[in-house]
C-alpha positions in Angstrom: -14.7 98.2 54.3 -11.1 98.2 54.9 -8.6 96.6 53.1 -7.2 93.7 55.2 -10.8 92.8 55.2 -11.3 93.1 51.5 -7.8 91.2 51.4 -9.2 88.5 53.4 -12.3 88.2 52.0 -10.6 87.5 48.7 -8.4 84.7 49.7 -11.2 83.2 51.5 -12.9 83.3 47.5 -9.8 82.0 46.1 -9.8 79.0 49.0 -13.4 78.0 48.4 -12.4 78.5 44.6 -9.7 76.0 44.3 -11.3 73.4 47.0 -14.6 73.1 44.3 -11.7 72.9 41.4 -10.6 69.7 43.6 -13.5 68.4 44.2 -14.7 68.4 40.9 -11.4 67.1 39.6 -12.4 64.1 42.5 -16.1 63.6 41.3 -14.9 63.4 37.7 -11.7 61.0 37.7 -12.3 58.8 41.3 -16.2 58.9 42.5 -17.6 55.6 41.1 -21.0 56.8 41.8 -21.1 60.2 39.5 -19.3 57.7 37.0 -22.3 55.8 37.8 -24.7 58.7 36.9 -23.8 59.6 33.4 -24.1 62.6 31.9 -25.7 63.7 35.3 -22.6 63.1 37.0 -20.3 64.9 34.3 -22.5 67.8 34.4 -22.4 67.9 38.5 -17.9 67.2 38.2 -18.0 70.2 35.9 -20.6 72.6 37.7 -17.9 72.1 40.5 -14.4 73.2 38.1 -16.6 75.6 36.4 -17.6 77.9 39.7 -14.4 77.1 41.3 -12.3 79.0 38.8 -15.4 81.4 38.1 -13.9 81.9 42.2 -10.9 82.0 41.3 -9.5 83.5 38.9 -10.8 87.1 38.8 -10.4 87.4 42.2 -6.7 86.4 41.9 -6.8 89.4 39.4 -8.3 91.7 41.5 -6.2 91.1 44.8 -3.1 90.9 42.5 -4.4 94.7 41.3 -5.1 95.7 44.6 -1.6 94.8 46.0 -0.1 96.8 43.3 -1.8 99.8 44.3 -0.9 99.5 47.5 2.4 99.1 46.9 2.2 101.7 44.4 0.7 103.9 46.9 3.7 102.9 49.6 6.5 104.0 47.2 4.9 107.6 47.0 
């Protein structure tokens, strides 16, 4: 696997990441039906932020480390 496709792979994480981040954010403060639900509903608003920044965040880490190398690599 090359890296442009790593690269893009990545961002397509941290995309997916951030859009369940929003969602849930949505489902908790503006969805009168999970309000509706309970503690069902807060459970489902924070499955949604949980995985989005499980998506997230170490793979911000990882591309950030990656583009570093490769930068790394170019000044050599």
């Amino acid at each position: 696997m090359t890296d442009q496709k790593l690269i893009l792979i990545l961002k397509i994480c941290i995309s997916f990441g951030i859009c369940l981040i929003l969602v849930g954010i949505y489902l908790h403060n503006f969805n009168e039906t999970v309000e509706a639900m309970g503690v069902r509903g807060i459970i489902i608003s924070a499955v949604c932020v949980a995985f989005g920044m499980v998506l997230s965040l170490p793979t911000k880490m990882y591309l950030t480390f990656i583009l570093v190398k490769r930068e790394a690599d170019k000044n050599q």
